[in-house]
VOVEXRO-153504 format. One record per residue: residue number from 1; residue in one letter; x negated, z negated, y negated of N, C-alpha, C, O, CB in turn. Coordinates in nm, 2 decimals. Glycine has a CB too. Example, Ala and Ser with C-alpha at 12.3 -4.5 7.8 and 13.67 -1.06 7.14 Angstrom:
VOVEXRO-153504
R  rolo  fiti     n.x     n.z     n.y    ca.x    ca.z    ca.y     c.x     c.z     c.y     o.x     o.z     o.y    cb.x    cb.z    cb.y
R     1     A   -1.32   -0.78    0.57   -1.23   -0.78    0.45   -1.32   -0.78    0.33   -1.42   -0.85    0.33   -1.13   -0.90    0.45
R     2     S   -1.28   -0.71    0.22   -1.37   -0.71    0.11   -1.29   -0.79    0.00   -1.34   -0.80   -0.11   -1.41   -0.57    0.06
END
This chain:
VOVEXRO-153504
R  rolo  fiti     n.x     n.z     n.y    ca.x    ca.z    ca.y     c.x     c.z     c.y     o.x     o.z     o.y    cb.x    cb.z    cb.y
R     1     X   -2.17   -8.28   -6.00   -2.22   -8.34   -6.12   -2.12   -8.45   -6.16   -2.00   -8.44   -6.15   -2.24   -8.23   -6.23
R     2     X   -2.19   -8.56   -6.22   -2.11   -8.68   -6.28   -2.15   -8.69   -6.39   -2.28   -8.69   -6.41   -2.11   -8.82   -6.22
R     3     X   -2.08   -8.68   -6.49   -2.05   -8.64   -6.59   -1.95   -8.78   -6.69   -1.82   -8.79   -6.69   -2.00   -8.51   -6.54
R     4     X   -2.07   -8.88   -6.77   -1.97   -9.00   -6.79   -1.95   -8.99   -6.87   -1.99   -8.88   -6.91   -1.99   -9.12   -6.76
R     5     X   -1.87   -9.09   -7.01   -1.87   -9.07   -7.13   -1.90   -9.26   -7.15   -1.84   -9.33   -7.07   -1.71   -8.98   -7.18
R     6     X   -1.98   -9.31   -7.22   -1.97   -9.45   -7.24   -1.97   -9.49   -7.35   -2.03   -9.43   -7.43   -2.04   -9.52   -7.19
R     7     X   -1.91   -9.61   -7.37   -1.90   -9.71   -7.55   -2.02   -9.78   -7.48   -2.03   -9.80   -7.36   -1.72   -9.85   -7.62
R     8     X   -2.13   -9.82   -7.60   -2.22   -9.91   -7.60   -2.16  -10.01   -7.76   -2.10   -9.96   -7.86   -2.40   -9.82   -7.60
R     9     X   -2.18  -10.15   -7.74   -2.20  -10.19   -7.90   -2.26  -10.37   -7.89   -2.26  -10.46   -7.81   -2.02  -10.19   -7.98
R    10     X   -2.32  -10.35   -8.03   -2.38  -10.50   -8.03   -2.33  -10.56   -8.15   -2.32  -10.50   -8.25   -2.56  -10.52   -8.03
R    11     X   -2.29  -10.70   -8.14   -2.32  -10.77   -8.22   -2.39  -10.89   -8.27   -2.37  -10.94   -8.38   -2.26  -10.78   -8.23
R    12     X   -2.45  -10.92   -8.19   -2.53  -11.05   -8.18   -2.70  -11.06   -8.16   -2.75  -11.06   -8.04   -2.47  -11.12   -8.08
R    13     X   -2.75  -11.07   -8.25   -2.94  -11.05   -8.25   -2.96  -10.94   -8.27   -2.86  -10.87   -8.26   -3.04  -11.08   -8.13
R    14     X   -3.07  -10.88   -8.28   -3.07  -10.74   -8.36   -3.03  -10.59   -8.26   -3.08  -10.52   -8.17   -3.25  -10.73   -8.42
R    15     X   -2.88  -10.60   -8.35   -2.78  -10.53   -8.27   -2.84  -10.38   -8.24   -2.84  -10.32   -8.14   -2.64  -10.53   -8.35
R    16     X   -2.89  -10.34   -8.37   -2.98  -10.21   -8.34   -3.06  -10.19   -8.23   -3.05  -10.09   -8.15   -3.08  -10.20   -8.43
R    17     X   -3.14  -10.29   -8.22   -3.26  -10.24   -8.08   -3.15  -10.31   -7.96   -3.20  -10.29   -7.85   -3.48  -10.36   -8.08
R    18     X   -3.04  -10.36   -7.95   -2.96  -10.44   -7.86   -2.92  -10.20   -7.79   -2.95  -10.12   -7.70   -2.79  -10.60   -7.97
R    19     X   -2.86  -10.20   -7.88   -2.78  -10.03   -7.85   -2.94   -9.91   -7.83   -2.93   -9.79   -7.78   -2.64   -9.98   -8.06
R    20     X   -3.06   -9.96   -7.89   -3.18   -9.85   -7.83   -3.20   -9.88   -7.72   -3.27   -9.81   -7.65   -3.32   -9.84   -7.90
R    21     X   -3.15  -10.03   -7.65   -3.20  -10.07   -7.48   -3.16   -9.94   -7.39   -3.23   -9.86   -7.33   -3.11  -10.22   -7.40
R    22     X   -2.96   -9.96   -7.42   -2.91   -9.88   -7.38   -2.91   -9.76   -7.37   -2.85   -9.71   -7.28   -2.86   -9.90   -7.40
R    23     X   -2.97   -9.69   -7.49   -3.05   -9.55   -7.48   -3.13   -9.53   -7.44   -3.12   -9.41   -7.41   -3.09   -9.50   -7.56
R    24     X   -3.28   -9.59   -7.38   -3.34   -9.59   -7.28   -3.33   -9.61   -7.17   -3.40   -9.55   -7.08   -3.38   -9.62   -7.29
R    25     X   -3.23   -9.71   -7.15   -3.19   -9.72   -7.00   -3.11   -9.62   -6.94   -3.10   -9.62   -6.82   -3.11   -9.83   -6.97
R    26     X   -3.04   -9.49   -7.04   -2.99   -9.41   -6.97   -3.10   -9.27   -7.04   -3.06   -9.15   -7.02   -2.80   -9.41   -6.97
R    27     X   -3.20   -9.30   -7.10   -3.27   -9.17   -7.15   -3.28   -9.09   -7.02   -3.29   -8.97   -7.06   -3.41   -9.20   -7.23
R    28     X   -3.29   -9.09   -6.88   -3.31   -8.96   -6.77   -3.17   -8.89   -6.73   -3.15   -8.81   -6.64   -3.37   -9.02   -6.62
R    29     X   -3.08   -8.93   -6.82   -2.97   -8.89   -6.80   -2.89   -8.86   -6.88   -2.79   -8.81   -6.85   -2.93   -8.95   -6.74
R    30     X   -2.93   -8.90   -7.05   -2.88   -8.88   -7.19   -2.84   -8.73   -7.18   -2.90   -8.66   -7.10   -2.99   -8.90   -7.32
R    31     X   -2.76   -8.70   -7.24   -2.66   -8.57   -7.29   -2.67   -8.52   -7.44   -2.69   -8.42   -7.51   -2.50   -8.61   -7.27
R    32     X   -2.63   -8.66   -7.46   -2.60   -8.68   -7.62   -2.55   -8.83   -7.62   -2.50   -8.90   -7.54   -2.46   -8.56   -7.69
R    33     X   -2.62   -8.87   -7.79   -2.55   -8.99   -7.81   -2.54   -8.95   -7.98   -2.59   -8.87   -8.06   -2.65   -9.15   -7.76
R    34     X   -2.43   -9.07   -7.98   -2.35   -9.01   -8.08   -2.42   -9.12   -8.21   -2.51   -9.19   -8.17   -2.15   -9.02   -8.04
R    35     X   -2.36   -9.12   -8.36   -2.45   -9.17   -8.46   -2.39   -9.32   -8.44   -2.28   -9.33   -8.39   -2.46   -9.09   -8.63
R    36     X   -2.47   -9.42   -8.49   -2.40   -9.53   -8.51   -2.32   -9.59   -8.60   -2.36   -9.60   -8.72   -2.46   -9.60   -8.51
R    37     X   -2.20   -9.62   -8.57   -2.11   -9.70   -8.68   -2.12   -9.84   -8.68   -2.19   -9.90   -8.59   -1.96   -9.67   -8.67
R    38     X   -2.05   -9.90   -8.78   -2.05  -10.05   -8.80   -1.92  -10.07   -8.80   -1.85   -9.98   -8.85   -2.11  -10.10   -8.92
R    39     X   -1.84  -10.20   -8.74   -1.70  -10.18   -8.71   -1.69  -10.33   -8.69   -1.77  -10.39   -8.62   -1.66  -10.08   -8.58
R    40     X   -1.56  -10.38   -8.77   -1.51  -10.47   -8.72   -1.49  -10.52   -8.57   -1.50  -10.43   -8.48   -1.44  -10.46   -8.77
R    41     X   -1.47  -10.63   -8.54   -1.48  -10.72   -8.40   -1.32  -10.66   -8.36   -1.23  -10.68   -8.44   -1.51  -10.93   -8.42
R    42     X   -1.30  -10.59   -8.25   -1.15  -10.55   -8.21   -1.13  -10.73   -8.12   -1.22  -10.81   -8.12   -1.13  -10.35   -8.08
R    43     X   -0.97  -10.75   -8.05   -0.97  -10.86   -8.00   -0.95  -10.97   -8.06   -0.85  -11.02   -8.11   -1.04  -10.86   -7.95
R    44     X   -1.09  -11.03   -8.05   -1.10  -11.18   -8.14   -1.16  -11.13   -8.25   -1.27  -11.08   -8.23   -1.19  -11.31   -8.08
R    45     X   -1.10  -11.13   -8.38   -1.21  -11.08   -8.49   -1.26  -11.20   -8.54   -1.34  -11.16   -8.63   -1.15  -10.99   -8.60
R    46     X   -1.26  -11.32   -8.53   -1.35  -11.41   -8.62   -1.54  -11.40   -8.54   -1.57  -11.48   -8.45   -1.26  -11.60   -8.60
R    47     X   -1.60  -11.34   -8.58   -1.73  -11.31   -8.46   -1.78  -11.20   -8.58   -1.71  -11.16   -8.67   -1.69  -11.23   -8.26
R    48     X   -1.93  -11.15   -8.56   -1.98  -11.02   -8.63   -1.92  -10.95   -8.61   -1.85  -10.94   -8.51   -2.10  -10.97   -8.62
R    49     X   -1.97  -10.84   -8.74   -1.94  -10.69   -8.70   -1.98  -10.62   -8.61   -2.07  -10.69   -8.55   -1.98  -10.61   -8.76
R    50     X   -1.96  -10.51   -8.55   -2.02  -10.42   -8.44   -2.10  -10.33   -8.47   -2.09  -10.26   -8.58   -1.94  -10.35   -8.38
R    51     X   -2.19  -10.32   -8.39   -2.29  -10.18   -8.43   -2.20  -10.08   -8.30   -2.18  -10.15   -8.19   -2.52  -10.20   -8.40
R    52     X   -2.16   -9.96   -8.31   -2.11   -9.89   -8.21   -2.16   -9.76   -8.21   -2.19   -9.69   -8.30   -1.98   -9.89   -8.22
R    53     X   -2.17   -9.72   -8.06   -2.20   -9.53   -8.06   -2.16   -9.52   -7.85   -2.13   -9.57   -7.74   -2.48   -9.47   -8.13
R    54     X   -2.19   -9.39   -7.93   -2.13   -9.37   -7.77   -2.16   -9.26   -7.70   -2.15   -9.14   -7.75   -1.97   -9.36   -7.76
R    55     X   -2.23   -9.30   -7.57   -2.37   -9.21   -7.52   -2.25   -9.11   -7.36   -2.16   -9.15   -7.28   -2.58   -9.39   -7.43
R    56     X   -2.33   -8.96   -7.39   -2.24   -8.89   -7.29   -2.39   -8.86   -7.19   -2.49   -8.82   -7.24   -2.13   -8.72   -7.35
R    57     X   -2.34   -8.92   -7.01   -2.43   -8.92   -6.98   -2.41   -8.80   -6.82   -2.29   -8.76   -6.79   -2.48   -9.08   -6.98
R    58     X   -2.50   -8.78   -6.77   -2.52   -8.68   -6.64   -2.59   -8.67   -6.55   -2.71   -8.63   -6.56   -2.53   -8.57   -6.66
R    59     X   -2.48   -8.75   -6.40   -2.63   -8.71   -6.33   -2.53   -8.69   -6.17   -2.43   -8.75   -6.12   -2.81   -8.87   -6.34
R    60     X   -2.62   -8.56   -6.11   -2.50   -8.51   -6.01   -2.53   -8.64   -5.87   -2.49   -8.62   -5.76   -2.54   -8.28   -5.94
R    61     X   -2.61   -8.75   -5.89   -2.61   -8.85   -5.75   -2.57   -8.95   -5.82   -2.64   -9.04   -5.80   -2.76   -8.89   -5.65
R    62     X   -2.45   -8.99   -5.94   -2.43   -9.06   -5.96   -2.23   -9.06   -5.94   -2.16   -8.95   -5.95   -2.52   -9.07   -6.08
R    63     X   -2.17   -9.24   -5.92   -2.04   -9.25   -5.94   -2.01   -9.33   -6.02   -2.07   -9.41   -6.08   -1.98   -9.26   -5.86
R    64     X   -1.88   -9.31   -6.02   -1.83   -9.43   -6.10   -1.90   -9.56   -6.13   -1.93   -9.60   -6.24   -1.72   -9.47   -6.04
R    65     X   -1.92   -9.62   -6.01   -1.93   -9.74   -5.95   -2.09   -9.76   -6.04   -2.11   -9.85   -6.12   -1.92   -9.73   -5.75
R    66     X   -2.18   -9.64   -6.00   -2.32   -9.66   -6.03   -2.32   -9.68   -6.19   -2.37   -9.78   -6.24   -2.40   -9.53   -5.97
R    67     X   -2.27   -9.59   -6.26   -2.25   -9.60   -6.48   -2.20   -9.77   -6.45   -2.27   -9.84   -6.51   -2.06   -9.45   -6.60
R    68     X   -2.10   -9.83   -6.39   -2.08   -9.97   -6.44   -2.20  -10.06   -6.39   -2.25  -10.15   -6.45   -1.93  -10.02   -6.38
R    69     X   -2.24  -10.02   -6.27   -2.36  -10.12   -6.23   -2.48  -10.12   -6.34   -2.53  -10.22   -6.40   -2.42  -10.07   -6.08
R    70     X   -2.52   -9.95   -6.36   -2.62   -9.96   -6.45   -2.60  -10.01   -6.58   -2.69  -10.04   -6.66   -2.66   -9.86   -6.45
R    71     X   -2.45  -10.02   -6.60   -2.44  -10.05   -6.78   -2.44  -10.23   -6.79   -2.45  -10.30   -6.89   -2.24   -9.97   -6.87
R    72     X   -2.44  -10.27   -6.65   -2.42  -10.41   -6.62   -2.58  -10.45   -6.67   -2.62  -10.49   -6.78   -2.37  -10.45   -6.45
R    73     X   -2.65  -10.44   -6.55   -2.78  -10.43   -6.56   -2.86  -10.40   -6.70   -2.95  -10.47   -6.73   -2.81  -10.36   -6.48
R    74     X   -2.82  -10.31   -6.75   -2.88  -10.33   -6.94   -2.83  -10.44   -6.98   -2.90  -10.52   -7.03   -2.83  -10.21   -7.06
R    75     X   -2.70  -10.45   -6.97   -2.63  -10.56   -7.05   -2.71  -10.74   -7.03   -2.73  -10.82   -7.12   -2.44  -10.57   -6.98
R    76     X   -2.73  -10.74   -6.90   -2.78  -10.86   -6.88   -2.96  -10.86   -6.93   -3.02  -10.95   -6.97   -2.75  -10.89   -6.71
R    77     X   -3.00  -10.72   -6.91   -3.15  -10.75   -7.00   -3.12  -10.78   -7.11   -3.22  -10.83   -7.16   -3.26  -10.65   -7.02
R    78     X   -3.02  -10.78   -7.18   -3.05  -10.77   -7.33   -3.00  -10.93   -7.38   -3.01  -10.98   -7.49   -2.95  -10.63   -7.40
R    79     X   -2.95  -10.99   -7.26   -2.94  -11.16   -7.26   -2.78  -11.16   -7.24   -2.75  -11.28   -7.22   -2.99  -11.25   -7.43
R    80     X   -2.67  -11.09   -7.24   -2.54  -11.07   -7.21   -2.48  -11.20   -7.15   -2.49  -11.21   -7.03   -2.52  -10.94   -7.12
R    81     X   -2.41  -11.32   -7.25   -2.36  -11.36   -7.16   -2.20  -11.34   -7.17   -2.15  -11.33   -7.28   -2.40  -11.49   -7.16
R    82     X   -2.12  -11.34   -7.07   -2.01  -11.35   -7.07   -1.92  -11.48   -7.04   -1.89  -11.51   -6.92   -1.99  -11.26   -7.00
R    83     X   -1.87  -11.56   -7.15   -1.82  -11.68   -7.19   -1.67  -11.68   -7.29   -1.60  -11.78   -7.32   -1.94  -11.75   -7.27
R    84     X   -1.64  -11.52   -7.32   -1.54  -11.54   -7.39   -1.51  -11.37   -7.42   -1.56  -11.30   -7.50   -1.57  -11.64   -7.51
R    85     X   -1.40  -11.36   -7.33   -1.35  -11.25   -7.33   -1.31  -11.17   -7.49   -1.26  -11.24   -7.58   -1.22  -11.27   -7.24
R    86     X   -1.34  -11.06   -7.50   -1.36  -10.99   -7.64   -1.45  -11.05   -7.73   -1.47  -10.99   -7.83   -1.23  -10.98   -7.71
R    87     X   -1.52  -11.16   -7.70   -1.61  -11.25   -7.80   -1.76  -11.21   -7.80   -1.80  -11.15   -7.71   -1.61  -11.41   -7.75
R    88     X   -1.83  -11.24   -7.89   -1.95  -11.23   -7.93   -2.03  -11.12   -7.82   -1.96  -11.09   -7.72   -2.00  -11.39   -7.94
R    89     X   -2.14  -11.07   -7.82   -2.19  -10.98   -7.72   -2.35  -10.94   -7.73   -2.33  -10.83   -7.79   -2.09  -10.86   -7.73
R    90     X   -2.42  -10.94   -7.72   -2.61  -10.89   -7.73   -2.54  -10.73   -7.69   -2.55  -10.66   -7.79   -2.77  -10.99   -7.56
R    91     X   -2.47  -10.65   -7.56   -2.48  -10.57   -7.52   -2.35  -10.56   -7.47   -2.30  -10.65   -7.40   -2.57  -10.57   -7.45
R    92     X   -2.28  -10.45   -7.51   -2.16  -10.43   -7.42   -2.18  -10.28   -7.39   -2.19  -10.19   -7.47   -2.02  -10.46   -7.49
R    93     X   -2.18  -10.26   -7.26   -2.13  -10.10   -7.19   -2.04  -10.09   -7.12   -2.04  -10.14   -7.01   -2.21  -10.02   -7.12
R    94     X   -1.94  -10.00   -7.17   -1.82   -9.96   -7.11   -1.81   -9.83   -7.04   -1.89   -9.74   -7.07   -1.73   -9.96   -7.21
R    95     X   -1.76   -9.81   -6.97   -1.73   -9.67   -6.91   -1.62   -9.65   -6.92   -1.53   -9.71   -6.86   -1.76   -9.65   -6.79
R    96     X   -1.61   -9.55   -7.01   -1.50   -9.49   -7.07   -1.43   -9.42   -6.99   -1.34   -9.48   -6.93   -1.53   -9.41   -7.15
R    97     X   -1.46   -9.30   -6.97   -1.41   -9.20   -6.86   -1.53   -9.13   -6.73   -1.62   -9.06   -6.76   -1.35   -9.07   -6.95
R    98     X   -1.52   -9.15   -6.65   -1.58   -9.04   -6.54   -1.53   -8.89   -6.53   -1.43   -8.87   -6.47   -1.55   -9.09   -6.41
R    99     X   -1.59   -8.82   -6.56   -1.49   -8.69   -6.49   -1.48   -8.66   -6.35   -1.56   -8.66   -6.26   -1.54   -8.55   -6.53
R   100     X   -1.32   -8.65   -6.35   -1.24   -8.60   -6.24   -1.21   -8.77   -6.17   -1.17   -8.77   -6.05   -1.34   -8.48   -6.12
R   101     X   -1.23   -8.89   -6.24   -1.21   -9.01   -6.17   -1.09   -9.07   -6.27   -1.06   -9.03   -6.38   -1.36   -9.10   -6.15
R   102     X   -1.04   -9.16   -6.20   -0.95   -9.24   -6.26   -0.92   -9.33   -6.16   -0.90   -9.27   -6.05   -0.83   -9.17   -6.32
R   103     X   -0.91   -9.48   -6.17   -0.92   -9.57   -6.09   -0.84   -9.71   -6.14   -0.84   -9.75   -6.26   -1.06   -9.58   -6.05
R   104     X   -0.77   -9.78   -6.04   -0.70   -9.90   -6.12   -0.78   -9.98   -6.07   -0.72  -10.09   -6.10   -0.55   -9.95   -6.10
R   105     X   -0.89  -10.02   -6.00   -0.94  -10.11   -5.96   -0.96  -10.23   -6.10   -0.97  -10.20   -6.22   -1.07  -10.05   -5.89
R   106     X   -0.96  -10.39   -6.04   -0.94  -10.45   -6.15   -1.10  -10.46   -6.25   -1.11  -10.46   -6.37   -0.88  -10.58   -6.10
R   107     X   -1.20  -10.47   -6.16   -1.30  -10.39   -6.26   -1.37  -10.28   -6.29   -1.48  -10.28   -6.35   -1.38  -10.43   -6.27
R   108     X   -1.30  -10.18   -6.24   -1.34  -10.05   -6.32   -1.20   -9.94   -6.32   -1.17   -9.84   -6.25   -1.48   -9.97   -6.22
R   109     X   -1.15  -10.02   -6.44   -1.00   -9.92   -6.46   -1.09   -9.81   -6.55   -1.15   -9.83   -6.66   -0.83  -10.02   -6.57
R   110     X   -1.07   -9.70   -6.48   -1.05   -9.50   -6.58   -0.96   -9.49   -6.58   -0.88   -9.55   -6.50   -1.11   -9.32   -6.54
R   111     X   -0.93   -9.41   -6.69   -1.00   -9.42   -6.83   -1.02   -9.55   -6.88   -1.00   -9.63   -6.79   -0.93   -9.34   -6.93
R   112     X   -1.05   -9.60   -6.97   -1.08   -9.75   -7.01   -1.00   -9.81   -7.04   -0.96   -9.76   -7.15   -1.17   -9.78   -7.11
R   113     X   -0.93   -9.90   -7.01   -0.82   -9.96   -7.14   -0.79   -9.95   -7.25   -0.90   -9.93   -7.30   -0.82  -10.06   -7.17
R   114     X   -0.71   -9.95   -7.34   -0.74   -9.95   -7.47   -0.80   -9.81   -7.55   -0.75   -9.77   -7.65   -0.83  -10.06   -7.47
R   115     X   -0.88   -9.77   -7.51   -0.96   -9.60   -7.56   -0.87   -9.54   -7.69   -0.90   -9.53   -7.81   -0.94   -9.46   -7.39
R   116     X   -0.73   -9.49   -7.62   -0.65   -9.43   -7.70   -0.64   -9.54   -7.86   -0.61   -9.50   -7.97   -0.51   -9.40   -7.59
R   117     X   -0.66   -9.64   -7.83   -0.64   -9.71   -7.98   -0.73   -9.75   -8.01   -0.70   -9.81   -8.11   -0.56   -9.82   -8.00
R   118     X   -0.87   -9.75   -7.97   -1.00   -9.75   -8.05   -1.03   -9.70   -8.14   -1.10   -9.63   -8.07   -1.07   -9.73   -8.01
R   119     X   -1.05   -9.66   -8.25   -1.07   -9.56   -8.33   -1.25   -9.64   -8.31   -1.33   -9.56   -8.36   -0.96   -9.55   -8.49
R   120     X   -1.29   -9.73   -8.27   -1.45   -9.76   -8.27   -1.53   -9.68   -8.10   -1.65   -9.69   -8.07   -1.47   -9.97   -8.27
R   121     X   -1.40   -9.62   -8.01   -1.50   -9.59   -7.92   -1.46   -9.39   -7.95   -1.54   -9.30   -7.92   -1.46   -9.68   -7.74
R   122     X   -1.29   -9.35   -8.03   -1.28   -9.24   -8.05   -1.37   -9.18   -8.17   -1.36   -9.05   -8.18   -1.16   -9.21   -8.05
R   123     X   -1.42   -9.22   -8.24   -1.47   -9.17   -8.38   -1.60   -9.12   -8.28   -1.61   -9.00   -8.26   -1.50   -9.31   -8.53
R   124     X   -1.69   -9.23   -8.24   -1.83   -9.19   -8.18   -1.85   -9.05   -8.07   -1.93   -8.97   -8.05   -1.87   -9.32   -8.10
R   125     X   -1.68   -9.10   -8.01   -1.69   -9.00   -7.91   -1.68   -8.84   -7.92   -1.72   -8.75   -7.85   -1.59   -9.04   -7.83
R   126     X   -1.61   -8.83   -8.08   -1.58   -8.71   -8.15   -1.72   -8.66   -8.24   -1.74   -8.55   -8.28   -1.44   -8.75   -8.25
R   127     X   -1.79   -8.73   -8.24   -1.89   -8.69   -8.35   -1.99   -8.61   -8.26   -2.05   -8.52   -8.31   -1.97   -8.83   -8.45
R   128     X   -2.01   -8.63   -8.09   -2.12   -8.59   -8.01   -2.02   -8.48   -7.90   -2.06   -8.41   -7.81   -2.21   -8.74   -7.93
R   129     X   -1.85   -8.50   -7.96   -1.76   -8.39   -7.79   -1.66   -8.36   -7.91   -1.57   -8.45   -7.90   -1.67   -8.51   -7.58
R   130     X   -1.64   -8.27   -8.02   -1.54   -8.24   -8.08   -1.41   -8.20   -7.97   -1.29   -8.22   -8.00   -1.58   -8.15   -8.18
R   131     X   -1.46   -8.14   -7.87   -1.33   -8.12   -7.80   -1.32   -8.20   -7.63   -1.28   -8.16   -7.52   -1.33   -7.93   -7.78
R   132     X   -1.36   -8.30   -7.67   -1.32   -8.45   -7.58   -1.20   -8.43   -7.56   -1.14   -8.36   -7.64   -1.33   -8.61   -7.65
R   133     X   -1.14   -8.48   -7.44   -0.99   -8.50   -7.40   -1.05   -8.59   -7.31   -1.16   -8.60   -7.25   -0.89   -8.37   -7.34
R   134     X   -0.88   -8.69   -7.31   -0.93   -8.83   -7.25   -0.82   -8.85   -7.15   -0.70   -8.86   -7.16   -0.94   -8.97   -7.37
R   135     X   -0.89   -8.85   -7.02   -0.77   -8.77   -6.86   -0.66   -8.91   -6.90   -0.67   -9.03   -6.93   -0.87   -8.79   -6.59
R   136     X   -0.56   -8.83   -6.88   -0.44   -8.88   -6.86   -0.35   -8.90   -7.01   -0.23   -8.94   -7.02   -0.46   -9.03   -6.78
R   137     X   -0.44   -8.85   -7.14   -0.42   -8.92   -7.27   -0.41   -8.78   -7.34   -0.31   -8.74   -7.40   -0.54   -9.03   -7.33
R   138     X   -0.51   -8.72   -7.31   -0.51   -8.54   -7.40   -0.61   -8.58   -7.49   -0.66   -8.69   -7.49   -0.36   -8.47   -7.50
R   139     X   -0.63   -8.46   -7.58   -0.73   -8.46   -7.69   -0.78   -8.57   -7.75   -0.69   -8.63   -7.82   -0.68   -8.41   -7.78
R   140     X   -0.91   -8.62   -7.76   -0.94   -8.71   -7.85   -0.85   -8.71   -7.97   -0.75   -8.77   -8.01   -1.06   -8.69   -7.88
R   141     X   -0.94   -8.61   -8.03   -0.89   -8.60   -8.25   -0.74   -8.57   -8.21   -0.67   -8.51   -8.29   -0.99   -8.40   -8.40
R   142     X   -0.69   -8.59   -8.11   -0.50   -8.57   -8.13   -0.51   -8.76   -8.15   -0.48   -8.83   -8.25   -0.35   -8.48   -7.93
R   143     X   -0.56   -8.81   -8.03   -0.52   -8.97   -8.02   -0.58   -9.01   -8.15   -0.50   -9.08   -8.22   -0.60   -9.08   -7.88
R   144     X   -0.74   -8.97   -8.20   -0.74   -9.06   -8.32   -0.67   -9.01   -8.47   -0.69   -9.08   -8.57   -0.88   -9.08   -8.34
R   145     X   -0.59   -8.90   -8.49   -0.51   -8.86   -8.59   -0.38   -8.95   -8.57   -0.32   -9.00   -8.67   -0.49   -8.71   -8.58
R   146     X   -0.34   -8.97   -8.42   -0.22   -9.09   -8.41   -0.26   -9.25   -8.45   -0.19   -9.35   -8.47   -0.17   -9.09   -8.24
R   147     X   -0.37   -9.23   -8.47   -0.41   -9.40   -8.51   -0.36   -9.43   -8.67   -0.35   -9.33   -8.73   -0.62   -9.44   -8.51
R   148     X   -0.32   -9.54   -8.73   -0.31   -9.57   -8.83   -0.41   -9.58   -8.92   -0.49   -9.66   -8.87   -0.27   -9.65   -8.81
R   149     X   -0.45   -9.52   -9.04   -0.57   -9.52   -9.16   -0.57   -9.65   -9.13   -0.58   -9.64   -9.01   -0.56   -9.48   -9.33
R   150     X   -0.56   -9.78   -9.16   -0.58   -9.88   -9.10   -0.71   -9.89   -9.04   -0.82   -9.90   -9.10   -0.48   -9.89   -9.01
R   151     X   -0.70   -9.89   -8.94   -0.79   -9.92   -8.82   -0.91   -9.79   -8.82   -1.01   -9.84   -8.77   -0.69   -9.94   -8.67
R   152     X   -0.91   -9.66   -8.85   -0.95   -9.61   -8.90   -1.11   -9.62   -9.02   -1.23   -9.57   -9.00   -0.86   -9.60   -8.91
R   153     X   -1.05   -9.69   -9.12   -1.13   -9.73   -9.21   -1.22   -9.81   -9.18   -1.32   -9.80   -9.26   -1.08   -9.78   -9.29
R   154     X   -1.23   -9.90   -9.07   -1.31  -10.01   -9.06   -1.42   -9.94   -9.01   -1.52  -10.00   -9.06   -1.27  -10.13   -8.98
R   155     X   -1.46   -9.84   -8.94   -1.53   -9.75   -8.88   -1.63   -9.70   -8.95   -1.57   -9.60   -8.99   -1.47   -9.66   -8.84
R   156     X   -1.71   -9.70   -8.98   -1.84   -9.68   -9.09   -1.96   -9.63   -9.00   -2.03   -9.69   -8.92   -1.88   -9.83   -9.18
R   157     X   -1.96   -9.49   -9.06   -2.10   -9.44   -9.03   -2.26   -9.51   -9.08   -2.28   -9.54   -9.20   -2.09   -9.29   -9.10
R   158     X   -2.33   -9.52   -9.00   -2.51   -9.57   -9.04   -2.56   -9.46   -9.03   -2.62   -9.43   -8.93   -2.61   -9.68   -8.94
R   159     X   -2.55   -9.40   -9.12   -2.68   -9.28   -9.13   -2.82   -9.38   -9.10   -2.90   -9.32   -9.03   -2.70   -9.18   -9.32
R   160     X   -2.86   -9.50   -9.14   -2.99   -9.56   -9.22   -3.03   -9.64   -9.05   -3.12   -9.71   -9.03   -2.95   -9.69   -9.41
R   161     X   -2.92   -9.60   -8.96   -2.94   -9.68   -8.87   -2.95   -9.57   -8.73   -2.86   -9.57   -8.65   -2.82   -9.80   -8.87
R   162     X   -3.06   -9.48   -8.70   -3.09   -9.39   -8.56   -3.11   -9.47   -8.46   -3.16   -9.59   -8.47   -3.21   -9.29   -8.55
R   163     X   -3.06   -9.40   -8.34   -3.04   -9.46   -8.19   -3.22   -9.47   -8.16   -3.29   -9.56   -8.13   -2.94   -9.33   -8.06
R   164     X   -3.23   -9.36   -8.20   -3.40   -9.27   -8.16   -3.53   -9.35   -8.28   -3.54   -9.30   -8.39   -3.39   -9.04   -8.22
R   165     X   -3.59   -9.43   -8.26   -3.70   -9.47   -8.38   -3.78   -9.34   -8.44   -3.87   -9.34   -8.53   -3.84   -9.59   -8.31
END
């Protein structure tokens, strides 16, 4: 069994149905997806807000390799261009962690870069895996209790906004 954890987020055109693509594209394999927040732009922040959530997915003929291809492939239906690293986005899917994988390859580093200081990919990830642990990092709710209220705050639940119509 493969067993993934992924950040989805949109900011650009209607970011909502941009993050329901991505729930359909993995609905034969959904677990759980977590509620949506609204979140400042991490990186470059002059750009929209984020819509963020973060879908735990399963399927025992799937690897690593396959969650980045497939999260590619949504990303580009949804018009994804890539012109500016951390910048603007229709579709972003990340692959967070794989279980039992961890890789430096230069495009598919596990766990994800960055993770441990997200409070936009640990909040989501905690609301759908209270007892998440992130290989090589430990406990989620330990890493996001080490985050700064700061960065924290910007994180805003959408009740008014479901993955599911």
């Amino acid at each position: 069994m493969t067993r993934a954890v992924l950040s989805v987020g949109s900011n650009l055109g209607d970011r909502l149905s941009h993050l329901r693509l991505a729930v359909a594209g993995f609905a034969d394999v959904l677990v759980a997806a977590s509620p949506v927040y609204e979140t400042k732009a991490w990186g470059v922040e002059d750009q929209p807000d984020f819509l963020n959530a973060v879908l735990i997915v399963d399927d025992p003929g799937a690897d690593a390799w396959s969650w980045l291809r497939r999260g590619q492939a949504l990303e580009r239906r949804a018009g994804r261009v890539r012109d500016r690293r951390w910048g603007p986005r229709t579709l972003d899917v990340d692959v967070v962690t794989v279980e039992g994988v961890t890789s430096d390859h230069p495009d598919l580093l596990l766990p994800h870069p960055g993770t441990p200081q997200r409070a936009t990919v640990l909040i989501p990830w905690l609301a759908v895996d209270p007892d998440a642990v992130l290989p090589d990092h430990g406990p989620v709710v330990d890493l996001l209790a080490a985050l700064p209220e700061e960065s924290k705050k910007d994180v805003r639940l959408r009740e008014d906004l479901p993955l599911t119509p």
